[in-house]
N, C-alpha and C positions, 0 to 999 in steps of 0.2 A: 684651294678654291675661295675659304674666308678672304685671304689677301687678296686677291686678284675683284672680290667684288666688293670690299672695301675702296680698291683702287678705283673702280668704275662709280663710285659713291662719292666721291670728290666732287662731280660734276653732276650738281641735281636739274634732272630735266620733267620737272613735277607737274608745272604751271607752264602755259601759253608763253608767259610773263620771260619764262626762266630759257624756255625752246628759242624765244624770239630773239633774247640778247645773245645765247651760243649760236644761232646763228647767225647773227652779225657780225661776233667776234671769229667766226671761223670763215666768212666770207671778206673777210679783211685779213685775216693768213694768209689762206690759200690761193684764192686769186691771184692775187701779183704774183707768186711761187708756179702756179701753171703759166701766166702769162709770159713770164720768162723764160722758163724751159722749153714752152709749145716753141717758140723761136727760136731758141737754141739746137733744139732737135729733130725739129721740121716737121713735128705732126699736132694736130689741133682734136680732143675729144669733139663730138657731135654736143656732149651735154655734160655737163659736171653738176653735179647732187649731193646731197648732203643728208645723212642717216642716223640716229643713234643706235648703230650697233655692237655688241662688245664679240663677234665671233671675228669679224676680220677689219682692218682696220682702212682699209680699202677695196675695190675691188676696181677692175675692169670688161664690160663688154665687149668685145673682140666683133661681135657681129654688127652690133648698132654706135659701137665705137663711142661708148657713155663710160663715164669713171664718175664713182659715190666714192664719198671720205667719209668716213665714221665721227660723228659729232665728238666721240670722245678723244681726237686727236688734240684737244685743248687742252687735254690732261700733260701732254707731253711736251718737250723743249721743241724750239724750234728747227733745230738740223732734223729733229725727229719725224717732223712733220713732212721737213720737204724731202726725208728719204722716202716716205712715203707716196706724196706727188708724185715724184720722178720714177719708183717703184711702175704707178699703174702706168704713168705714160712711156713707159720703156714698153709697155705689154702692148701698146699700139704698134711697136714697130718687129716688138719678137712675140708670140703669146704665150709659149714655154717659160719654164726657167732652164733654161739649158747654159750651154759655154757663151751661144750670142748674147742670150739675153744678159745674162753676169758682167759680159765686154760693155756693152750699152752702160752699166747702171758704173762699171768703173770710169766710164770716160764721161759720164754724166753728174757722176753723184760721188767722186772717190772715197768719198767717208762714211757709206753705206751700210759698211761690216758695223761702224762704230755705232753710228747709229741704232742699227738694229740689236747690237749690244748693250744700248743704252735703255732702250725700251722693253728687253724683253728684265734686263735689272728692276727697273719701276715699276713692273706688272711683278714680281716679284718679293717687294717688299710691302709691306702693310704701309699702310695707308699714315697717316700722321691725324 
């Protein structure tokens, strides 16, 4: 648990000052990464938001068709980030994790496994 909140300690969101700049640095990520994909996969969120939460590092609404990214996704490399993207906008088109949805995220994201191999490694090692 020390490592894993060490890790989330990398990115201080203490001050206005500090929430204001991660969100611009995460709305200059992420953006273009949904705007590409919504195109590529044929479905558009109602609303994309942005959270500092460390329980999940996305999510998706199925009913009002919104997807929140966790502020701390700036902690992570960039493939990281857009498996995540493509993670909730896969849940617009399956909302399960089932065999469809797994098929979606292969034909969308084929580096997915590594990815999330990658992130759950860094959430894993202490912090620097």
């Amino acid at each position: 648990m020390q490592k894993r909140n060490d890790f989330y300690r990398q990115l201080p969101l203490n001050t206005r000052a500090q929430v204001d700049e991660a969100l611009t640095r995460l709305k200059t990520l992420v953006e273009p990464m949904v705007e590409r994909h919504t195109k590529e996969m044929g479905v558009k969120p109602s609303r994309l938001y942005y959270k500092p939460t460390i329980s999940r590092w996305g999510q998706c609404n199925i009913k009002d068709r919104s997807i929140y990214i966790s502020t701390y996704v700036l902690l992570l490399p960039d493939f990281c980030v857009e498996h995540i993207v493509v993670h909730e906008l896969c849940h617009l088109l399956e909302p399960s994790h089932n065999a469809r949805f797994y098929a979606l995220m292969d034909k969308y994201f084929p580096r997915w496994r590594e990815a999330r191999k990658e992130t759950h490694r860094l959430l894993k090692q202490k912090a620097a």
